[in-house]
C-alpha positions as MATLAB code, in Angstrom:
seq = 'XXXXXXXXXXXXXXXXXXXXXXXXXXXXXXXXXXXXXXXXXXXXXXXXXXXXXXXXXXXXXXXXXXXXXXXXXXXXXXXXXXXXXXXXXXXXXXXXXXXXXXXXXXXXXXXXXXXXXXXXXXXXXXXXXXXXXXXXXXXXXXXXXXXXXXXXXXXXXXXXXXXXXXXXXXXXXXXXXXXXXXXXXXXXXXXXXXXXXXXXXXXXXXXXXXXXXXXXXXXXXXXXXXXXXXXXXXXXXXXXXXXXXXXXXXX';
ca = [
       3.397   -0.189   -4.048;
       5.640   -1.324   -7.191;
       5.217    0.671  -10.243;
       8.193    0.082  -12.301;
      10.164   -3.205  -13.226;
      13.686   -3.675  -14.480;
      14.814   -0.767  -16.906;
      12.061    1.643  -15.013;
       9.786   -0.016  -16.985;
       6.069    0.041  -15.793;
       4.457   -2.803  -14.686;
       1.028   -2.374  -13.715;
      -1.978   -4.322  -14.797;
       0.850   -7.402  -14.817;
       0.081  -10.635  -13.284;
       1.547   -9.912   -9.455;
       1.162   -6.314   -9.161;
      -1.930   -4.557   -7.313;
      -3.674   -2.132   -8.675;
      -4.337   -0.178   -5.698;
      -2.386    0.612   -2.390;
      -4.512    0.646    0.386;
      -3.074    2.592    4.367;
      -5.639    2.025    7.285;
      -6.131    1.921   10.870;
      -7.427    0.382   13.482;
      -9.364    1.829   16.971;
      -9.227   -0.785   19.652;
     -12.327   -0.263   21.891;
     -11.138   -2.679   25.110;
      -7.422   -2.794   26.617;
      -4.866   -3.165   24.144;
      -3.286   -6.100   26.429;
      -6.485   -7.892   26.835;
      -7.206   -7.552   22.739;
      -3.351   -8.457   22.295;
      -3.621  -11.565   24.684;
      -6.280  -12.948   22.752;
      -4.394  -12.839   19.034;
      -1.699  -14.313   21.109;
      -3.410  -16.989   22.204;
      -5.329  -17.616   18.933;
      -1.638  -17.608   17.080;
      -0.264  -20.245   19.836;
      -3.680  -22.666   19.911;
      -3.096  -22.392   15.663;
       0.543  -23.304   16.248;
      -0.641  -26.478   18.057;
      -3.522  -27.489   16.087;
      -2.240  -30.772   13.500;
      -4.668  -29.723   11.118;
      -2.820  -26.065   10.587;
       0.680  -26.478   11.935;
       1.618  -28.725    8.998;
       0.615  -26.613    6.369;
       3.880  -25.228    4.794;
       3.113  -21.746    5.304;
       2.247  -21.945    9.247;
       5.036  -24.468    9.472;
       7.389  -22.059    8.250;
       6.683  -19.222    9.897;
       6.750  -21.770   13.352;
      10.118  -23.068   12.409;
      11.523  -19.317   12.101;
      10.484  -18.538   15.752;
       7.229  -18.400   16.481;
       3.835  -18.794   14.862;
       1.889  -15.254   13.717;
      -0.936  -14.368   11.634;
      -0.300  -12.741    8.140;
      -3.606  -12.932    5.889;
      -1.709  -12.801    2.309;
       0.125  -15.728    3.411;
      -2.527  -17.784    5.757;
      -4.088  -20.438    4.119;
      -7.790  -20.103    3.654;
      -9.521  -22.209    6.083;
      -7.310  -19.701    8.640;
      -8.394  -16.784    6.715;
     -12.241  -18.015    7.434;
     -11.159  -18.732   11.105;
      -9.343  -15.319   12.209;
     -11.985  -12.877   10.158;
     -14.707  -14.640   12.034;
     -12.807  -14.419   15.235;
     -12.251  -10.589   14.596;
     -16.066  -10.219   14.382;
     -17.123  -12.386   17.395;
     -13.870  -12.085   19.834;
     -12.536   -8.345   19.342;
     -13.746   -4.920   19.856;
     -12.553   -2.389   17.019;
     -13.082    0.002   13.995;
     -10.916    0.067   11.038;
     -10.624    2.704    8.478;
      -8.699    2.754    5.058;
      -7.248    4.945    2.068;
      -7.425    3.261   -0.931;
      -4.736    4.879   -3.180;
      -5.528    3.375   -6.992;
      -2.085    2.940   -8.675;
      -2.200    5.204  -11.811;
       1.569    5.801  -13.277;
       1.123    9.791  -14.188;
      -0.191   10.768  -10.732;
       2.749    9.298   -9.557;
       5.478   10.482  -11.202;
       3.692   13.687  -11.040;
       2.465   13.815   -7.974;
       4.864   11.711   -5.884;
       8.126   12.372   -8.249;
       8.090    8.220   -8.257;
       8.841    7.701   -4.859;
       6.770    5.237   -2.756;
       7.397    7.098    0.298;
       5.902   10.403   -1.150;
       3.074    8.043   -1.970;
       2.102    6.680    1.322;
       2.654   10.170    2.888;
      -0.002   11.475    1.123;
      -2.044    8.569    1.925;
      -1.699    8.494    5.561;
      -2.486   12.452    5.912;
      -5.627   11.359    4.634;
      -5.832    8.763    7.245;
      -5.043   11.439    9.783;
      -7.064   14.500    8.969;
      -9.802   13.914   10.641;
      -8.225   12.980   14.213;
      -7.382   16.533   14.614;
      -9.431   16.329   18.039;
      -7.723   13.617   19.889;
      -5.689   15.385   22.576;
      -2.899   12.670   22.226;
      -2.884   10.062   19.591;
      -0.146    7.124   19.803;
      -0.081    5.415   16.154;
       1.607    1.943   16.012;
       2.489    1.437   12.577;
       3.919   -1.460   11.024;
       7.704   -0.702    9.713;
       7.610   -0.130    5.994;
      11.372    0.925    4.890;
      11.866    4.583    4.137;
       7.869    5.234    4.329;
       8.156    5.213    7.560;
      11.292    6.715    8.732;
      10.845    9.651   11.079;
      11.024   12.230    8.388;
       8.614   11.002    6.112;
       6.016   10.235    8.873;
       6.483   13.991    9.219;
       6.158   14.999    6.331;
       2.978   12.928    6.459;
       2.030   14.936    9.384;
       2.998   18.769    7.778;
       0.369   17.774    4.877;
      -2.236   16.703    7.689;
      -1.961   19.717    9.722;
      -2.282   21.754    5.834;
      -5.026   19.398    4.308;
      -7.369   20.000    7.846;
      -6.124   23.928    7.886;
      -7.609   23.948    3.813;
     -10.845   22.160    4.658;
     -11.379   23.304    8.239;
     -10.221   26.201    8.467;
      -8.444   25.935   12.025;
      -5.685   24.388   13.677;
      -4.921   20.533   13.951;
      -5.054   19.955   17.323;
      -4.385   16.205   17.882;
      -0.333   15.889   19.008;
       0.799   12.354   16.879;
       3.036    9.954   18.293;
       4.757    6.982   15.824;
       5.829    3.875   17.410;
       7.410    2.041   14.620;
       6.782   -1.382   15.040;
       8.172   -4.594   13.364;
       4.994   -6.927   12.578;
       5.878   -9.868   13.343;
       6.569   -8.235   16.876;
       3.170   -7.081   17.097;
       0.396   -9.178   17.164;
      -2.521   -5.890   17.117;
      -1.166   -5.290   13.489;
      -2.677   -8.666   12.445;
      -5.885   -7.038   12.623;
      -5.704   -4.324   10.267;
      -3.581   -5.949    8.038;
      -6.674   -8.560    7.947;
      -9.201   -5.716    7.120;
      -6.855   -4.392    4.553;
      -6.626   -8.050    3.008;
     -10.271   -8.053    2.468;
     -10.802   -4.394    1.555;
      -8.428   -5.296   -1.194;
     -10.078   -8.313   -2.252;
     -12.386   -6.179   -3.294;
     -10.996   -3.541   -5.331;
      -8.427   -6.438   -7.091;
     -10.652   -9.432   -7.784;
     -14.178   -8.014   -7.061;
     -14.596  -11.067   -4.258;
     -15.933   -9.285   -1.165;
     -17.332  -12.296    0.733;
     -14.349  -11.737    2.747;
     -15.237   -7.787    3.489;
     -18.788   -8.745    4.139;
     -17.646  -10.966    6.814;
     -16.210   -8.078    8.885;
     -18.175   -4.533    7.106;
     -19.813   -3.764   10.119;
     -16.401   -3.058   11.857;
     -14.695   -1.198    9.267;
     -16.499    2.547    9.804;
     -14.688    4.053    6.668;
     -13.319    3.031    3.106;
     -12.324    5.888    1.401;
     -11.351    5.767   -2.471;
      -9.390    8.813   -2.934;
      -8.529    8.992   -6.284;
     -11.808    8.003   -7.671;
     -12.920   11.470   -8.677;
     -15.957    9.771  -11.042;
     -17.509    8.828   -7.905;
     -16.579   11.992   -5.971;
     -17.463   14.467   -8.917;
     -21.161   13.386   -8.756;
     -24.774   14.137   -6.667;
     -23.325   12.516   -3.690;
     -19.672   14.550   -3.105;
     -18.858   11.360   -1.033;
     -19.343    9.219   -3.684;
     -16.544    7.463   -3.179;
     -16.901    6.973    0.703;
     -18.162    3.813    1.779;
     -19.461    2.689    5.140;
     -21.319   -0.411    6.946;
     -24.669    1.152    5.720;
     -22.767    2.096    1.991;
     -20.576   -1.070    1.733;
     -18.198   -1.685   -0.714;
     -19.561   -4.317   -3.674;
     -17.782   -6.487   -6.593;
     -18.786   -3.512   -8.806;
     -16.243   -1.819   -7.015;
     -13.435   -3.772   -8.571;
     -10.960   -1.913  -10.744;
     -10.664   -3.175  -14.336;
];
C-alpha cells in the first residue's frame, strides 16, 4: 500500500512499489478442517522434501518455527506446485478488489491513510454478501487496517454502498476474526490467488492466473472507470468466462 517515501515524497512507478492494491476473499466449499488439514500437510511434506527445505527461503521460515506457505516469498518451482494443488486438491472461490494506486484519489479520497484505503476496498468486497444470515470473515492481521474500528468503518460504508445501489437493508451480520498468517494456514490460499491476480495487473504475466481462473468467480477493477464508463457498465469485471489478460497490465 506505500505511497510516499522519506520526506512524504511519492514513490510510485519506483522499482519495489506496486501499482495496485488488491483485498479478496476466499469461499471454502468442504470443511474448513478438512481443507486446513490438507495445506497442513502439504506445508509439513514441503518441510521434509531435500529438494525444497534447503532453499534459503523455506529454510528460513523452518528454522523460525515451522514451515508455511507465502507465494511472494516461495520459490517458483513451489509456486507451480501449491497453485496446481489449489486447482486439483481444494474446493473454493476467490474474489478480489483491485484498488490501482493513483496519488490524488488518495490524498483526496483516503486523506493519505492506508487504512481509509483498504476500508473502502473491503466494503466493496462485502456489498454483495448482504444475504448471508451470518458471515464469519477470517482476515489476515494488517496493522491499523484492521483494528476493530476500521473494520467498522469498513462495514458502515457496506451497509451505505448496498442501501445506495439496492435500495434496502444489509442484512448479512459480519463477524472479524483477526488472524495472524502465519497462524493460519486457509490464508495461504487467497493470498496465492491474490499473488497471481497481481501478476497480472504489475508485469502483465498471467500464466500464473490462468492456472487457477476457473476458481476465482470475480476480479473487480474498481477504479478503472475507462472500462466501466463504456457499452458493457461491467467493463471492468472479470470472470472465468471474461478472464483477466496481459493487456490488463497497468503501464
Amino acid at each position: 500500500m506505500t505511497f510516499f517515501g522519506k520526506g512524504k515524497s511519492c514513490v510510485l512507478g519506483q522499482t519495489g512499489v506496486s501499482k495496485v492494491f488488491i483485498l479478496g476473499m476466499t469461499a471454502h466449499k468442504e470443511p474448513l478442517s478438512q481443507a486446513r488439514e490438507k495445506i497442513i500437510e502439504f506445508c509439513q511434506t514441503t518441510a521434509n522434501d531435500p529438494y525444497f527445505n534447503t532453499m534459503p527461503s523455506v529454510a528460513k521460515r523452518i528454522n523460525q518455527g515451522g514451515f508455511y506457505l507465502h507465494a511472494k516469498d516461495d520459490p517458483a518451482e513451489l509456486r507451480y506446485k501449491f497453485l496446481t494443488f489449489m486447482v486439483s486438491e481444494l474446493d473454493f472461490s476467490s474474489q478480489a478488489i483491485v484498488g490501482r494506486k493513483d496519488l490524488d484519489r488518495f490524498v483526496r479520497k483516503h486523506h493519505s491513510r492506508e487504512r481509509e484505503f483498504y476500508a473502502d476496498l473491503l466494503s466493496h468486497l462485502l456489498k454483495d454478501k448482504a444475504n448471508y444470515p451470518k458471515l464469519v470473515v477470517n482476515i489476515a492481521q494488517r496493522g491499523s487496517c484492521t483494528q476493530g474500528k476500521n473494520l467498522s468503518d469498513a462495514l458502515q460504508q457496506t451497509h451505505a454502498r448496498y442501501h445506495s445501489q439496492k435500495g434496502g437493508k444489509y442484512k448479512a451480520a459480519i463477524k472479524f476474526n483477526v488472524q495472524q498468517y502465519d497462524k493460519e494456514p486457509l490464508l495461504t490460499v487467497i493470498d496465492y490467488s491474490l499473488w497471481a491476480i497481481q501478476r497480472v495487473f504489475q508485469r502483465g504475466e498471467d500464466r500464473h492466473y490462468q492456472l487457477i481462473k476457473d476458481k476465482i468467480s470475480l476480479v473487480f477493477d474498481l477504479y478503472d472507470v475507462a472500462k466501466a464508463g463504456k457499452e458493457n457498465c461491467w467493463g471492468n469485471c472479470y470472470t472465468p468466462k471474461n478472464p483477466l489478460s496481459r493487456e490488463n497490465k497497468i503501464d
